[in-house]
C-alpha positions in Angstrom: 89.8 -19.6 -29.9 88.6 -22.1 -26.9 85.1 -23.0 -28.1 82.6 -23.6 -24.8 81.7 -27.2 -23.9 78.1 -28.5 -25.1 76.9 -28.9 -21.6 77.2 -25.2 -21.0 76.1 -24.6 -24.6 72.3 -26.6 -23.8 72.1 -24.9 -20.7 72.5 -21.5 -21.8 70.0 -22.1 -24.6 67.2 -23.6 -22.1 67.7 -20.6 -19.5 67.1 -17.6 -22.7 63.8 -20.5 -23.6 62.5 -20.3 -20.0 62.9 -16.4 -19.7 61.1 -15.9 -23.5 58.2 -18.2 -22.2 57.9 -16.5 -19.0 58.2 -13.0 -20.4 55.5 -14.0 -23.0 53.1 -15.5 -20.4 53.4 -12.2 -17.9 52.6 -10.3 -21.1 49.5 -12.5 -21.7 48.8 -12.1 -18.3 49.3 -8.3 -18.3 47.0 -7.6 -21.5 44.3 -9.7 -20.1 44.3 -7.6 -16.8 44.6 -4.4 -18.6 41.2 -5.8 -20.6 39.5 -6.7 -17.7 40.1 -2.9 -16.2 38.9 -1.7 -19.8 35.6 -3.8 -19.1 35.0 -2.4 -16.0 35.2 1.9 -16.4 33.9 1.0 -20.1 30.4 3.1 -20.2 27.3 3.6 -22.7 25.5 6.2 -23.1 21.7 5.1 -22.2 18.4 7.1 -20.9 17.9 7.9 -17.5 15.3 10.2 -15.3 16.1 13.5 -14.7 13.5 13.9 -12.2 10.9 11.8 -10.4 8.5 10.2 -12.8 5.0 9.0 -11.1 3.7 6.0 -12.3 1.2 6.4 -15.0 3.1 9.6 -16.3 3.2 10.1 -20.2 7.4 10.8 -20.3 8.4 14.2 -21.7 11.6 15.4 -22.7 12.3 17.8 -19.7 12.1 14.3 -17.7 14.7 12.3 -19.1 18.2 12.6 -19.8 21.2 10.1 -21.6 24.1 9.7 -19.0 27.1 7.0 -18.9 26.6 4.0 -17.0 28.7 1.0 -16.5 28.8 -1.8 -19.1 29.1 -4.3 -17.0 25.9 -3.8 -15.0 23.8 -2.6 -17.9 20.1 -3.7 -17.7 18.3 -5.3 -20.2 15.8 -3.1 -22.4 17.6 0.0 -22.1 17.1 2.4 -24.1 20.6 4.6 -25.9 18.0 8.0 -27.2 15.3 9.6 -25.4 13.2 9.8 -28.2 12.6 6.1 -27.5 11.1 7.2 -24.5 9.1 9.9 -25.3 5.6 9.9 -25.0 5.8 6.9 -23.2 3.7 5.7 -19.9 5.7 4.7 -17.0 4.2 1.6 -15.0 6.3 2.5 -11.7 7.7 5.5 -10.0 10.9 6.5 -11.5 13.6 8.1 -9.2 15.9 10.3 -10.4 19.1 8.7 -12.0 16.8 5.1 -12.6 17.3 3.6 -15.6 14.6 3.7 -17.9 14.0 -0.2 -19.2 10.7 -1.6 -21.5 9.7 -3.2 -18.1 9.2 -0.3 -16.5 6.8 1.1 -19.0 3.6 0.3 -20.8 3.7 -1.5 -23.9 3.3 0.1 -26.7 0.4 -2.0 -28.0 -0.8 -2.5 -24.7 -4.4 -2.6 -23.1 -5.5 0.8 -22.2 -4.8 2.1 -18.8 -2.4 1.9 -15.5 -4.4 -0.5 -13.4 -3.9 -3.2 -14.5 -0.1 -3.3 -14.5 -0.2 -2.2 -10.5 -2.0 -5.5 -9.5 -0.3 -7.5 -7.6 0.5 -11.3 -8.5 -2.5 -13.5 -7.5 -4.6 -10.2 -6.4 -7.6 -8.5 -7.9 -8.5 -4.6 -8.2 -12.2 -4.0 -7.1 -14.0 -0.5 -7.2 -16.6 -0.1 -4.5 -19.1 3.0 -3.8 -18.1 4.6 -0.3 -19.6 7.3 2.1 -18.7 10.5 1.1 -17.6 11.9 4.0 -15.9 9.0 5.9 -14.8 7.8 2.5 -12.8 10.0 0.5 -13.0 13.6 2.1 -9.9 14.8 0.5 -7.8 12.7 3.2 -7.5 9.2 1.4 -5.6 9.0 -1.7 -4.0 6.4 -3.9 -1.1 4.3 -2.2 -2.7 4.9 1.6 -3.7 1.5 3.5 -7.4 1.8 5.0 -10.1 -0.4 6.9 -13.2 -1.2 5.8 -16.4 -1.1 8.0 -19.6 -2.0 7.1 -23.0 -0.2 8.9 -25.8 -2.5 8.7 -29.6 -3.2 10.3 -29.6 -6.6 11.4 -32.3 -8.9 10.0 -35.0 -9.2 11.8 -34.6 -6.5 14.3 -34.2 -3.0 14.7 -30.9 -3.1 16.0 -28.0 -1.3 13.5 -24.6 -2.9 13.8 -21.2 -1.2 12.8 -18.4 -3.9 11.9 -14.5 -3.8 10.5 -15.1 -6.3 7.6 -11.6 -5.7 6.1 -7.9 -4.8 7.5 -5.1 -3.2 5.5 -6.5 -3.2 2.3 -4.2 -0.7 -0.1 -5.8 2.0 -2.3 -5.4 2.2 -5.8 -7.6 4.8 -7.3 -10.4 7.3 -6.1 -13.1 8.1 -8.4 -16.5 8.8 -8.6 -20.0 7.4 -10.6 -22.9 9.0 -11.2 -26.1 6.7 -10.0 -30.0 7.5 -10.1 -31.2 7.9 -5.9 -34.9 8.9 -5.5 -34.8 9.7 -9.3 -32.0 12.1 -9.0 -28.4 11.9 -10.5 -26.2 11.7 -7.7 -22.0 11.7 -7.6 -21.4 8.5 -5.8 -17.3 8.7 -4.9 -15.4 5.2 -5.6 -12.8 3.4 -4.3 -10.5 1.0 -6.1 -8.7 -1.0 -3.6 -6.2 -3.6 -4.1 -7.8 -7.2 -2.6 -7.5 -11.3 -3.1 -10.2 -13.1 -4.1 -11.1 -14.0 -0.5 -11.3 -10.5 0.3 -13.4 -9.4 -3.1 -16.1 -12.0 -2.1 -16.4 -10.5 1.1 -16.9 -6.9 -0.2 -18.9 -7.7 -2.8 -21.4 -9.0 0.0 -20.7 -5.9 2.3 -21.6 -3.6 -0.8 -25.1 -4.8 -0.9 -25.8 -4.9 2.9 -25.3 -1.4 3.9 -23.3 1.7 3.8 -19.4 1.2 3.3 -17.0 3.8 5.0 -13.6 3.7 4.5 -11.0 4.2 8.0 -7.2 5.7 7.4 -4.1 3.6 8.8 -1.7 5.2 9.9 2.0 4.8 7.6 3.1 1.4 8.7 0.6 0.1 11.3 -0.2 -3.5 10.0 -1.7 -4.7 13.1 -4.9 -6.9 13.2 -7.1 -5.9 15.4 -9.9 -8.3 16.7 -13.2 -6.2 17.5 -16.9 -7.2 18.0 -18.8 -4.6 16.3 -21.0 -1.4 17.5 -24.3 -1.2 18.5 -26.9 1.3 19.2 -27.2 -0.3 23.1 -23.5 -0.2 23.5 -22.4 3.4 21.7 -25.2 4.7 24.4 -24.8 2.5 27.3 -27.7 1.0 27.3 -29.6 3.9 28.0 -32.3 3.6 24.9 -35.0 1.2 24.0 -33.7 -2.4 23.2 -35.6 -4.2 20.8 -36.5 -7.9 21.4 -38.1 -10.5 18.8 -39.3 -14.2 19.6 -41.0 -16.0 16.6 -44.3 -16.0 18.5 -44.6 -11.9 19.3 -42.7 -10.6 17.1 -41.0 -6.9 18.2 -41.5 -5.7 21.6 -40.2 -3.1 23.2 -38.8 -2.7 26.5 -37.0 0.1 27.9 -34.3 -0.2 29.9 -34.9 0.9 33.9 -33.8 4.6 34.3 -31.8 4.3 37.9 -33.2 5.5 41.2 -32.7 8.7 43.0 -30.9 7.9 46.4 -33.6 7.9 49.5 -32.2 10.0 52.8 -33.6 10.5 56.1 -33.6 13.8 58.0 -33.5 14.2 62.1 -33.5 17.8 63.6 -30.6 18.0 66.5 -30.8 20.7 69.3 -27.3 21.4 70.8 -29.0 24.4 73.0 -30.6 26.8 71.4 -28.7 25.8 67.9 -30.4 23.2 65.5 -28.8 21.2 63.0 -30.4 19.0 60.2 -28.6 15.3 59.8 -29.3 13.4 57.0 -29.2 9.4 57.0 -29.0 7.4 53.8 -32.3 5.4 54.0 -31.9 1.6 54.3 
């Protein structure tokens, strides 16, 4: 038997090496692809809401429901049972299918009450008495965006002045206090409203001038809008007493001129035996 030379020997040898090490690095290759598609349809079982939750809601078990969601977006503090979540107060609306997560509801040895997790960063909450008809009347409710106008008697004067102290200012809550006026109990309704320090200086002061009323935006309407207060003179047209003060007289009435009837001349004009009255404005 002819044996093979060496040369063809070697090279026979290298070509079965190269083909192992590239068979064994597509099957690396393969498997670590085939993990990666594991990764990414692999599921867990974790809580979810079955229905809208409103913030501030106590969780009970017809709300909530376990479905499978994707391991590699999982968020952190979820929760694998719903008895986890039971009883629990939500902090923020919950939309069906939203994960339920620790940061989306109130601590469990937390301070009581909502508020103060719906504060914005850097904002305050500040409850004011408003009028009862132009402040609550059924039509301004938690979440709505309002103006607030201050009705005052200026100092000094007679004179009553209307003003928009405050612009967009969200609602938080609507309540009501009980306070003593002309030594009767009387339900006051309150208004929490959502404002930065600036703003809560400014209302304090307002709340101790004069009567607060509270004035609906529409949904979206942010504008500013720049206006220079009511008066008696100007709501009327200037048609009622003005009041006037000097340090020397004090208050003085004077009445503002009612206007003047228009004067007309009448001349008698014969055409024949037909007469005519002609009337002439007088000059």
């Amino acid at each position: 038997m002819v044996s093979k030379p060496k040369p063809v020997i070697i090279a026979g040898a290298l070509a079965v090496l190269v083909a192992a090490v590239a068979a064994y690095a597509l099957y690396v290759y393969l498997r670590g692809q085939e993990q990666k598609l594991s990764e990414a349809v692999a599921t867990e079982k974790i809580v979810v809401a079955a229905v809208e939750i409103p913030v501030g809601s106590a969780i009970n078990l017809t709300q909530v429901k376990t479905a499978d969601w994707p391991k590699a977006s999982l968020p952190q503090g979820v929760f694998p049972s719903t008895d986890q979540v039971i009883g629990r107060t939500t902090i923020q609306t919950l939309m069906p299918g939203d994960a339920i997560t620790e940061t989306k509801l109130m601590p469990k040895e937390g301070p009581v009450g909502i508020m103060t997790y719906r504060i914005p960063e850097g904002h305050r909450a500040m409850t004011v008495a408003v009028d009862q008809v132009a402040g609550v009347a059924g039509f301004i409710n938690p979440g709505n965006i309002v103006d607030v106008v201050l009705s005052i008697e200026l100092p000094g004067s007679q004179q009553s002045v209307s003003k928009i102290v405050l612009q967009n200012v969200p609602v938080l809550a609507i309540g009501q206090i009980v306070e003593q006026q002309e030594g009767k109990p009387v339900i006051v309704p309150t208004v929490t409203v959502d404002v930065t320090p600036d703003e809560a200086e400014r209302l304090a002061l307002a709340s101790t001038q004069g009567k607060l009323q509270l004035v609906l935006r529409r949904l979206g309407d942010k504008e500013e809008v720049k206006t220079t207060g009511a008066t008696v003179t100007k709501v009327l047209g200037g048609t009622v007493t003005a009041v006037r003060t000097s340090p020397a007289s004090g208050a003085r009435a004077v009445k503002t001129p009612e206007p003047q009837p228009e004067q007309f001349t009448s001349i008698d004009v014969f055409r024949g035996s037909t007469k005519t009255v002609e009337k002439f404005k007088a000059q």
